[in-house]
Chimera marker file (.cmm) of the C-alpha trace (Angstrom):
<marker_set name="trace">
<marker id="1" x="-103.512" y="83.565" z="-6.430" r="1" g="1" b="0" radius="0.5"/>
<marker id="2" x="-100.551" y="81.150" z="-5.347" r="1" g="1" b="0" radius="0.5"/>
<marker id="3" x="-97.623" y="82.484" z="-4.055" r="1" g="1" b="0" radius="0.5"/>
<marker id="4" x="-95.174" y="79.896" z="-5.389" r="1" g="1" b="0" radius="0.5"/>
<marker id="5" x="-95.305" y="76.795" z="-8.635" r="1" g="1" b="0" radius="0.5"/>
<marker id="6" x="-93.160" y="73.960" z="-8.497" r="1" g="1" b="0" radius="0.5"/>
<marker id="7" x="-91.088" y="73.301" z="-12.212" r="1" g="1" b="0" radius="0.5"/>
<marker id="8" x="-93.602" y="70.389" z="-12.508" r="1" g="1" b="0" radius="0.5"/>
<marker id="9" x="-96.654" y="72.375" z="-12.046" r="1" g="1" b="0" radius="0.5"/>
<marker id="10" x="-95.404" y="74.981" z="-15.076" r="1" g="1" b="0" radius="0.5"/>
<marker id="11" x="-94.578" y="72.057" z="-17.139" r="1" g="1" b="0" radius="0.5"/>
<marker id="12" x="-98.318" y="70.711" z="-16.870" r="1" g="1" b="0" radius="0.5"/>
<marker id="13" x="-99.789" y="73.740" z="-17.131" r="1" g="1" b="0" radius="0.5"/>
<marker id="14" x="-97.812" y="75.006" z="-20.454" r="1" g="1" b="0" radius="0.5"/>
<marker id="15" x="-97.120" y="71.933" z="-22.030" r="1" g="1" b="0" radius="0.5"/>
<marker id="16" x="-93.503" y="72.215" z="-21.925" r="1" g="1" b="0" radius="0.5"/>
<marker id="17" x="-90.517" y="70.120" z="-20.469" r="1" g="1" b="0" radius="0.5"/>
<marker id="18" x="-88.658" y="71.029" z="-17.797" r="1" g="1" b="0" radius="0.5"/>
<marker id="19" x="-85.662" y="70.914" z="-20.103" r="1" g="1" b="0" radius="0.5"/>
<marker id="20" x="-87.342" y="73.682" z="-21.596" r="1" g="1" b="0" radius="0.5"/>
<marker id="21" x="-88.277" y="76.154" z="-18.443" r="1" g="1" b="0" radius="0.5"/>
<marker id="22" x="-84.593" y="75.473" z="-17.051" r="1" g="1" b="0" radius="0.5"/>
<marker id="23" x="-83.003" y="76.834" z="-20.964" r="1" g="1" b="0" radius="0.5"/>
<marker id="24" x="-85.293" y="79.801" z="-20.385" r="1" g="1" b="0" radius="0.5"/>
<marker id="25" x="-83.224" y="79.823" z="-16.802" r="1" g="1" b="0" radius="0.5"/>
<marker id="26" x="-79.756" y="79.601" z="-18.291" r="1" g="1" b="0" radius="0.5"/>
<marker id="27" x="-80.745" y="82.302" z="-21.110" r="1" g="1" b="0" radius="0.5"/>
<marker id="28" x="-81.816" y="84.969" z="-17.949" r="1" g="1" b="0" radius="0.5"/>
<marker id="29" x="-85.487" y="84.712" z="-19.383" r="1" g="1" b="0" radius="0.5"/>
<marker id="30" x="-86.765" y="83.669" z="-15.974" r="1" g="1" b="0" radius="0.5"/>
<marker id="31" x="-84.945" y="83.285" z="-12.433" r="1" g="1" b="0" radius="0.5"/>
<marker id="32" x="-86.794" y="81.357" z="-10.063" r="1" g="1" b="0" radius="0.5"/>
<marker id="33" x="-86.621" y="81.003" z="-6.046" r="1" g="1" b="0" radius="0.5"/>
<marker id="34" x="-84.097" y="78.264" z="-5.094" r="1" g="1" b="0" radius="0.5"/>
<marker id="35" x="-84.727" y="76.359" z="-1.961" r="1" g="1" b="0" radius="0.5"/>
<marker id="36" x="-81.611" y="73.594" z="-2.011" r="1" g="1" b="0" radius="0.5"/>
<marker id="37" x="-82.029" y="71.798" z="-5.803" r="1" g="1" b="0" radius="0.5"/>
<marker id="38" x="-86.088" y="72.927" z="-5.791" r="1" g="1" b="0" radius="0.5"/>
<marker id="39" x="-87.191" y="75.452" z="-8.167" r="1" g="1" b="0" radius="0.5"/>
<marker id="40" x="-89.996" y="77.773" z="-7.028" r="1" g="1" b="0" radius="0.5"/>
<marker id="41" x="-91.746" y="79.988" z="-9.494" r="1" g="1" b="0" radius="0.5"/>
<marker id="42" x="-93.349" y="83.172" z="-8.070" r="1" g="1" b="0" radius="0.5"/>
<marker id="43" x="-96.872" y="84.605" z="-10.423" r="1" g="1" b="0" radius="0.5"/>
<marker id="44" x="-94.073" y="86.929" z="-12.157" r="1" g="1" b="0" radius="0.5"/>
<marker id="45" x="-92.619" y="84.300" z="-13.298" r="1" g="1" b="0" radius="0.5"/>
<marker id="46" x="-95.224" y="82.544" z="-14.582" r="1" g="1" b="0" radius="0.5"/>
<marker id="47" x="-96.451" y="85.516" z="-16.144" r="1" g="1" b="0" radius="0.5"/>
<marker id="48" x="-92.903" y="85.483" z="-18.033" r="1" g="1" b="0" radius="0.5"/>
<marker id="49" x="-92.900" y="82.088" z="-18.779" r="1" g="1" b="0" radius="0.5"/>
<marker id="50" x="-96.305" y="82.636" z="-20.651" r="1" g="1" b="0" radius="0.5"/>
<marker id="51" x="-95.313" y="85.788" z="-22.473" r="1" g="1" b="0" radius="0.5"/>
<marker id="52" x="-91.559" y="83.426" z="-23.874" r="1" g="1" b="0" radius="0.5"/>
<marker id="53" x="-94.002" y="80.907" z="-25.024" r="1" g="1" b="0" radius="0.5"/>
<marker id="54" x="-95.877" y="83.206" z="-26.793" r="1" g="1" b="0" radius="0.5"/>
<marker id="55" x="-93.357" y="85.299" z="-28.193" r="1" g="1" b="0" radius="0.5"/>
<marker id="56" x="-92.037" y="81.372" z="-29.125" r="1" g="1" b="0" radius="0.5"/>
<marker id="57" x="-94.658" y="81.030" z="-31.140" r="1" g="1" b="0" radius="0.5"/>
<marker id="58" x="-95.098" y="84.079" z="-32.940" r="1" g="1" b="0" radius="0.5"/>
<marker id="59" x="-91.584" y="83.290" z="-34.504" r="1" g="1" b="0" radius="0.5"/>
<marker id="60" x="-89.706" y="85.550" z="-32.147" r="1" g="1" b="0" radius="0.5"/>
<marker id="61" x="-85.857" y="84.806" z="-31.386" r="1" g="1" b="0" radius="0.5"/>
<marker id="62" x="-84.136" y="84.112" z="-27.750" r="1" g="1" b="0" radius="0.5"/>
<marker id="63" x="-82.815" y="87.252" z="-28.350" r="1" g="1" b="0" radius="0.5"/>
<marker id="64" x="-85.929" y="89.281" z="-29.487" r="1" g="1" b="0" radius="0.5"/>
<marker id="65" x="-87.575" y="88.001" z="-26.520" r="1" g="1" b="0" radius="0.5"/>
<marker id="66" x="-84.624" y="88.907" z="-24.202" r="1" g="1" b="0" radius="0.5"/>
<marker id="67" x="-84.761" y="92.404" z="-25.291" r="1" g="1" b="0" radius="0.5"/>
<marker id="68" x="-88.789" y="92.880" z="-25.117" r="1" g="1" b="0" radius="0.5"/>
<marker id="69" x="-88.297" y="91.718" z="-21.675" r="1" g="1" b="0" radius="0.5"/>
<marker id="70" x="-85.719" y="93.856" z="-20.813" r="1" g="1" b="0" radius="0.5"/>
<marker id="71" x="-87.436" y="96.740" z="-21.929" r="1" g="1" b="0" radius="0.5"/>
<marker id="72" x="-90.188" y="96.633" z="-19.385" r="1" g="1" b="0" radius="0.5"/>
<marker id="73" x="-87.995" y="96.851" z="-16.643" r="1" g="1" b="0" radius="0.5"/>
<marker id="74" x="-85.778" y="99.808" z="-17.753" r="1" g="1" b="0" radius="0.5"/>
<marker id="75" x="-86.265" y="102.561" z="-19.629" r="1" g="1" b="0" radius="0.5"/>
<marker id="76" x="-88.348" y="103.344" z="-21.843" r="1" g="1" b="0" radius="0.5"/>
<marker id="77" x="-90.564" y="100.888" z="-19.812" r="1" g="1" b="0" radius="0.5"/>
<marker id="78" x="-93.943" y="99.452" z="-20.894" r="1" g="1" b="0" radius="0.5"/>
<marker id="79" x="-94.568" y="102.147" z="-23.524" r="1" g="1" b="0" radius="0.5"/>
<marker id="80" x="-91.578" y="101.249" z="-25.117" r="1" g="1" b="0" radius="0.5"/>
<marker id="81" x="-91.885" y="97.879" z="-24.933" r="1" g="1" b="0" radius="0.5"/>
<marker id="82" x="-95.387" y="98.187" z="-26.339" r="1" g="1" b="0" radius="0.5"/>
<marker id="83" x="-93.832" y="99.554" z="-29.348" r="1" g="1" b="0" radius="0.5"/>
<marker id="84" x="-91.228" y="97.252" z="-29.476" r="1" g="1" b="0" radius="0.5"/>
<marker id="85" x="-93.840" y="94.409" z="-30.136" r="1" g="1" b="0" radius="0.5"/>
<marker id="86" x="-96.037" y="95.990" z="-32.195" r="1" g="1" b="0" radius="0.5"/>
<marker id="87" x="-93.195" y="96.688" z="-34.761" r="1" g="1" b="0" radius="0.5"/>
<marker id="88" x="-91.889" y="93.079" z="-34.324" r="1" g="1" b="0" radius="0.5"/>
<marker id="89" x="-95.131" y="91.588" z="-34.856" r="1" g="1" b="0" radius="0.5"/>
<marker id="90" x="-95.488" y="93.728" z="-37.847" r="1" g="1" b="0" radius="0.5"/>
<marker id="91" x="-91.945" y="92.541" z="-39.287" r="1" g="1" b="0" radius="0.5"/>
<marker id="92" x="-92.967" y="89.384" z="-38.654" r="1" g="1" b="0" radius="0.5"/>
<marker id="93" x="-96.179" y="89.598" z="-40.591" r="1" g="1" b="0" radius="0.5"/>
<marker id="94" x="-94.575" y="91.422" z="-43.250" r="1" g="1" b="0" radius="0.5"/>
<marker id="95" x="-92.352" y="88.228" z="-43.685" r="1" g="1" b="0" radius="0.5"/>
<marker id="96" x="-95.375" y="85.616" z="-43.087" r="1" g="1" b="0" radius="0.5"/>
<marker id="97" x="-96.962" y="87.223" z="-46.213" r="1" g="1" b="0" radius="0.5"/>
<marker id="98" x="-93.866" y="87.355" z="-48.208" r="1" g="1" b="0" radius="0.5"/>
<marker id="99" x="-93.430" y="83.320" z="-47.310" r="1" g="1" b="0" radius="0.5"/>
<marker id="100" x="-97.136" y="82.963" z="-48.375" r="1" g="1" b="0" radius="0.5"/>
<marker id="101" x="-97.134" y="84.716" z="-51.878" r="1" g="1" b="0" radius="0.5"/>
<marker id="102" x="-93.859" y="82.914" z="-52.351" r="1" g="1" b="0" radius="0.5"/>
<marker id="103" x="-95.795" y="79.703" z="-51.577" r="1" g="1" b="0" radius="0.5"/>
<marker id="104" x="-98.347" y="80.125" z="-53.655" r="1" g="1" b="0" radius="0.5"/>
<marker id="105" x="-96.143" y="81.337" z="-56.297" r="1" g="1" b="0" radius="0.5"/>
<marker id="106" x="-94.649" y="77.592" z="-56.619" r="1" g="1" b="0" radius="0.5"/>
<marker id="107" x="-97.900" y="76.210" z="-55.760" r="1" g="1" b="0" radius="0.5"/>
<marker id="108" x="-98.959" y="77.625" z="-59.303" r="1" g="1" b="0" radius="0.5"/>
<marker id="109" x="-95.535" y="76.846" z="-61.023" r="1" g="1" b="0" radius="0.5"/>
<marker id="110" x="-95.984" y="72.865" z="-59.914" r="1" g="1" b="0" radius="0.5"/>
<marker id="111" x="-99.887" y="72.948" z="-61.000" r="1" g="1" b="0" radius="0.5"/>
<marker id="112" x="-98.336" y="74.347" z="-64.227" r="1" g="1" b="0" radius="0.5"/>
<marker id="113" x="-95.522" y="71.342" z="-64.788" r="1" g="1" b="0" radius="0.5"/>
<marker id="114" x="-98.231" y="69.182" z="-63.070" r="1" g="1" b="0" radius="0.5"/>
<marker id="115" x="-100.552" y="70.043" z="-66.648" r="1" g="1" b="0" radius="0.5"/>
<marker id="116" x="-97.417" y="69.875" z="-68.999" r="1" g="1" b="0" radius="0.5"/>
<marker id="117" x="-96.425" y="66.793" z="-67.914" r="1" g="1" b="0" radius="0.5"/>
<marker id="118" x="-100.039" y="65.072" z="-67.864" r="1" g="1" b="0" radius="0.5"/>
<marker id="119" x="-100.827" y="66.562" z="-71.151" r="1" g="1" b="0" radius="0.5"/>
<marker id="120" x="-97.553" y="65.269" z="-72.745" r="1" g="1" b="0" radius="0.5"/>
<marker id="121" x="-98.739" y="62.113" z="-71.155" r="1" g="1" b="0" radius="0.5"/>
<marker id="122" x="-101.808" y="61.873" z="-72.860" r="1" g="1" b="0" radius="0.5"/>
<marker id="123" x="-100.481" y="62.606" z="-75.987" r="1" g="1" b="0" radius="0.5"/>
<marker id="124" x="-98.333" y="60.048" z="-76.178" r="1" g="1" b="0" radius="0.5"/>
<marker id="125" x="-101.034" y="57.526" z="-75.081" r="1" g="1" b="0" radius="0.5"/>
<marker id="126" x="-99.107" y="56.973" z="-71.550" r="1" g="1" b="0" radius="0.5"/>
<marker id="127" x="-100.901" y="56.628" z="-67.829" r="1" g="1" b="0" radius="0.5"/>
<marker id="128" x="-104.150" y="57.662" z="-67.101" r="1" g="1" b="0" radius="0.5"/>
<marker id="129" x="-104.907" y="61.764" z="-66.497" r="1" g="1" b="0" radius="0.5"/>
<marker id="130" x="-104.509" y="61.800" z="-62.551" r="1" g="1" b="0" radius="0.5"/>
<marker id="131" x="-103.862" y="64.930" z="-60.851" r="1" g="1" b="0" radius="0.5"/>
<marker id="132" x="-101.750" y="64.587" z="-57.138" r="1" g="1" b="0" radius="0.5"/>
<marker id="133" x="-104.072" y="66.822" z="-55.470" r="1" g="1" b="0" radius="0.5"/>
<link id1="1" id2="2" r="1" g="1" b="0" radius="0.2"/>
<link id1="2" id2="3" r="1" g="1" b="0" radius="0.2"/>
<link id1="3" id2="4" r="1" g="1" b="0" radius="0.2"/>
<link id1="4" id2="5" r="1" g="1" b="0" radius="0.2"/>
<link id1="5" id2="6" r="1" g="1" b="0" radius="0.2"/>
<link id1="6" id2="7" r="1" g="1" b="0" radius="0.2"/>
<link id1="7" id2="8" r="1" g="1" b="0" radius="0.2"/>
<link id1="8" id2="9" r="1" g="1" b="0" radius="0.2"/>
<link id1="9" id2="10" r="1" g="1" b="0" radius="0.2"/>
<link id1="10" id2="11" r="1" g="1" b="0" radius="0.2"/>
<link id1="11" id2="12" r="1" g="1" b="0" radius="0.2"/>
<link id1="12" id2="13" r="1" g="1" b="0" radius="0.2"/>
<link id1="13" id2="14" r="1" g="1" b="0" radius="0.2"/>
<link id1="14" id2="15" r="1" g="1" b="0" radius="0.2"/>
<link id1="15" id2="16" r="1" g="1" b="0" radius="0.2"/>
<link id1="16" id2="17" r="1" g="1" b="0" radius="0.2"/>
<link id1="17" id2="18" r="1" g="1" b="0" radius="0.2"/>
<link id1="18" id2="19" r="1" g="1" b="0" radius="0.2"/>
<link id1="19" id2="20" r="1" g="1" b="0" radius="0.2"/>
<link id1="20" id2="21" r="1" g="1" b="0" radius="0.2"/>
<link id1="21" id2="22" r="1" g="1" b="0" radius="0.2"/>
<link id1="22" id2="23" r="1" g="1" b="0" radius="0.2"/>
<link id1="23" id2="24" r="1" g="1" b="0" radius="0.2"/>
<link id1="24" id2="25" r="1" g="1" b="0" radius="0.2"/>
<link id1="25" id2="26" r="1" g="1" b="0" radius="0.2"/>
<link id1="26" id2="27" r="1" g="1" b="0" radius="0.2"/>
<link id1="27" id2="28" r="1" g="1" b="0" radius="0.2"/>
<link id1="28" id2="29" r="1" g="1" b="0" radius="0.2"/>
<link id1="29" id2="30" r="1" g="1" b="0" radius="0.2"/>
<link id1="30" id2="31" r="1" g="1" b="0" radius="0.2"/>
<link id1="31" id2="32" r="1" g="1" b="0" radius="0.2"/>
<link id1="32" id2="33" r="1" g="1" b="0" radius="0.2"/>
<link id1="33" id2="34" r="1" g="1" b="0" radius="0.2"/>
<link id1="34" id2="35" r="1" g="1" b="0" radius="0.2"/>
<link id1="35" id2="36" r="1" g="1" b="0" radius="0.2"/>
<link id1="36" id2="37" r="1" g="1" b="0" radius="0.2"/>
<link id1="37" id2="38" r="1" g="1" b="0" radius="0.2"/>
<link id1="38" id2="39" r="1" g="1" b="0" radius="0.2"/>
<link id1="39" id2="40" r="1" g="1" b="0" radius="0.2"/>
<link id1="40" id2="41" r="1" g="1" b="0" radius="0.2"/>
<link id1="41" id2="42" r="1" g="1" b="0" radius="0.2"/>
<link id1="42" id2="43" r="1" g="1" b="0" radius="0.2"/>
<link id1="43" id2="44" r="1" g="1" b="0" radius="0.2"/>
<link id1="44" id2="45" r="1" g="1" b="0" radius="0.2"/>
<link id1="45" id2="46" r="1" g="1" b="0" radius="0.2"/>
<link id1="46" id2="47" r="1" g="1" b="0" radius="0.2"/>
<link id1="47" id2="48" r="1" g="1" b="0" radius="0.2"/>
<link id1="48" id2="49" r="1" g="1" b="0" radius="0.2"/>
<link id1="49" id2="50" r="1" g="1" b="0" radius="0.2"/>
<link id1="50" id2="51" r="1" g="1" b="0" radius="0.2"/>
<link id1="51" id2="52" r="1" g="1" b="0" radius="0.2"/>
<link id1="52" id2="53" r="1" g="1" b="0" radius="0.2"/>
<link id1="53" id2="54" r="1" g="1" b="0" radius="0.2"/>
<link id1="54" id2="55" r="1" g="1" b="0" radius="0.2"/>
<link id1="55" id2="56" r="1" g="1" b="0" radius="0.2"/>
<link id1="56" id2="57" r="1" g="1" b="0" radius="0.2"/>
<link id1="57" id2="58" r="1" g="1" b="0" radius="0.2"/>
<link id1="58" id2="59" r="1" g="1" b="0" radius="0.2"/>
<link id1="59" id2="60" r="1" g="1" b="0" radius="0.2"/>
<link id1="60" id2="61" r="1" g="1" b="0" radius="0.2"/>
<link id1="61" id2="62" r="1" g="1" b="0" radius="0.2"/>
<link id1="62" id2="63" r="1" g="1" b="0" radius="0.2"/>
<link id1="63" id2="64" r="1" g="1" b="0" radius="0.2"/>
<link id1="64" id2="65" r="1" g="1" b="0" radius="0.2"/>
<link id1="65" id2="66" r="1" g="1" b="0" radius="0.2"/>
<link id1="66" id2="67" r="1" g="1" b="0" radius="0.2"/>
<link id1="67" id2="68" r="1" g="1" b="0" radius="0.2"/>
<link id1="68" id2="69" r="1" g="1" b="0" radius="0.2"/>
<link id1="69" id2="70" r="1" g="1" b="0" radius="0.2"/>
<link id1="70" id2="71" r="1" g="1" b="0" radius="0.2"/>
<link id1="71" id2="72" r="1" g="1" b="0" radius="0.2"/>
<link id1="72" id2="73" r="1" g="1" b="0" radius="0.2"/>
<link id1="73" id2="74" r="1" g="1" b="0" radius="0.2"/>
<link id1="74" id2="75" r="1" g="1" b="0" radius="0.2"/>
<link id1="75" id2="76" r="1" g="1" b="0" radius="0.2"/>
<link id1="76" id2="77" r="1" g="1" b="0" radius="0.2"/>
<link id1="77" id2="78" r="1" g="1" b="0" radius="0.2"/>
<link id1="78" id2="79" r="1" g="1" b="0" radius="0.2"/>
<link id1="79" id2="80" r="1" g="1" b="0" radius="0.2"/>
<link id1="80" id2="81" r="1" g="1" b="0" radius="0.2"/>
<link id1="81" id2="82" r="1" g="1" b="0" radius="0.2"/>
<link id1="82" id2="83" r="1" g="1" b="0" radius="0.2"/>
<link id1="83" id2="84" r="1" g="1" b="0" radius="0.2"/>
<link id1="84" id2="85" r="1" g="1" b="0" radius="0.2"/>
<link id1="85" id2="86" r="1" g="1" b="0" radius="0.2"/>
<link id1="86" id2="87" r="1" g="1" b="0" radius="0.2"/>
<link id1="87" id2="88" r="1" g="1" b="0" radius="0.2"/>
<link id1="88" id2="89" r="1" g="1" b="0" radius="0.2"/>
<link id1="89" id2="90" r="1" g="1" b="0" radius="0.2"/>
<link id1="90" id2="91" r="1" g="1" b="0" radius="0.2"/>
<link id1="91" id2="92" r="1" g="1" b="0" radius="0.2"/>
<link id1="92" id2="93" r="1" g="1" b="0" radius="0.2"/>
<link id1="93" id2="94" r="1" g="1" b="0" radius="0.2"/>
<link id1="94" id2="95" r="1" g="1" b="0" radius="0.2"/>
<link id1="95" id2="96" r="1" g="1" b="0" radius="0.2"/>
<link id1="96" id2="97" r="1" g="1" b="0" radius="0.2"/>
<link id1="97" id2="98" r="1" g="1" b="0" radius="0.2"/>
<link id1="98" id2="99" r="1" g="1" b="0" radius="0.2"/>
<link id1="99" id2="100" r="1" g="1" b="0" radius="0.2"/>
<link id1="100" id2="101" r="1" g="1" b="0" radius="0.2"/>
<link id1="101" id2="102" r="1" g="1" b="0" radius="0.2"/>
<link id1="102" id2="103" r="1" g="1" b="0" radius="0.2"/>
<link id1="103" id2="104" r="1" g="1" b="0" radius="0.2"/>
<link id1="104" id2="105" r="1" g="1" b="0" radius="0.2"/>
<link id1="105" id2="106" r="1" g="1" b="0" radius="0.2"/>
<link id1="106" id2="107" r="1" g="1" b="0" radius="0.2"/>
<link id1="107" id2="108" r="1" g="1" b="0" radius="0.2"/>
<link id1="108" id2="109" r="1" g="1" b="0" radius="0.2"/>
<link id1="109" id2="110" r="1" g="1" b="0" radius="0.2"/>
<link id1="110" id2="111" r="1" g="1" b="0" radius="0.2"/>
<link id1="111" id2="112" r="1" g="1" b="0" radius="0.2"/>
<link id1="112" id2="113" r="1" g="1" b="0" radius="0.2"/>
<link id1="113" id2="114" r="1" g="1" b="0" radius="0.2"/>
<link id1="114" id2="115" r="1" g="1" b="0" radius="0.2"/>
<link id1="115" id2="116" r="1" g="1" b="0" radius="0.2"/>
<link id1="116" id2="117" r="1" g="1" b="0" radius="0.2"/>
<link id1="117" id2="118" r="1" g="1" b="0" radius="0.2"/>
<link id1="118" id2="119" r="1" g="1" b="0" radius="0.2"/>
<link id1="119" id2="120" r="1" g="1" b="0" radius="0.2"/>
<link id1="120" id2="121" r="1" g="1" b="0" radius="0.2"/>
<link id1="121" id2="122" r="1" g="1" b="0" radius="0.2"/>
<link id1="122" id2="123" r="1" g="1" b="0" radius="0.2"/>
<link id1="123" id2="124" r="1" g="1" b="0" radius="0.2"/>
<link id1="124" id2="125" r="1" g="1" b="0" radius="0.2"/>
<link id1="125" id2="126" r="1" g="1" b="0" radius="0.2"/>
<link id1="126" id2="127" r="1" g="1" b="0" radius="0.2"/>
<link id1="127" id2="128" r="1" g="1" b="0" radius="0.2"/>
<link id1="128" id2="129" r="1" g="1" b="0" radius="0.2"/>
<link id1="129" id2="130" r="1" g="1" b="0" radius="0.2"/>
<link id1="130" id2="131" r="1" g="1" b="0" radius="0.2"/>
<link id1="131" id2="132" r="1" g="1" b="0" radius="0.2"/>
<link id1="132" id2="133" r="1" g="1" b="0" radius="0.2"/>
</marker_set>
């Protein structure tokens, strides 16, 4: 295991920019080793950076991300924490379903105008019967 990663390296590795990684900087997420204007990242933070991104794309805020973080390193610690995400990610799911029942919802509303409209149109003897999916 490395002791150190350069801002480039992390970039690479994650995909990311280094706009990105130095946001996660400013908002306390992460606080690098500086040697003069170089960045160095230590495993820890790495380790961070990976669990921001993830939290990133599970829909998680700044904030919500800020606090899991914080948790692990005070009270109540990793069991806390633990908990923390699990009733996130179940919020989170609870909301994902609610967006997909809503989606399908209108999905069945437009197939519904969809047939009104293409039946009116054959009735009056306009266009030809094409559905858009």
């Amino acid at each position: 295991m490395r002791e150190h990663y350069t801002i480039t390296e992390l970039t690479r590795e994650f995909g990311i920019s280094t706009r990105t990684i130095r946001f996660y900087e400013d908002e306390g997420l992460i606080a690098p080793i500086r040697r003069g204007r170089t960045r160095l990242f230590r495993h820890s933070d790495r380790q961070l950076l990976r669990n921001i991104l993830r939290g990133k794309r599970l829909g998680f805020s700044i904030a919500e991300i800020r606090e899991i973080i914080g948790m692990y390193k005070a009270p109540p610690g990793e069991a806390g924490q633990l908990r923390t995400i699990v009733a996130k990610v179940a919020e989170r799911r609870a909301e994902l379903e609610q967006k997909k029942r809503d989606i399908e919802d209108m999905l069945r509303e437009l197939d519904a105008a969809e047939e009104a409209c293409l039946t009116r149109m054959a009735e009056l003897g306009i266009g030809q019967r094409q559905r858009s999916r």
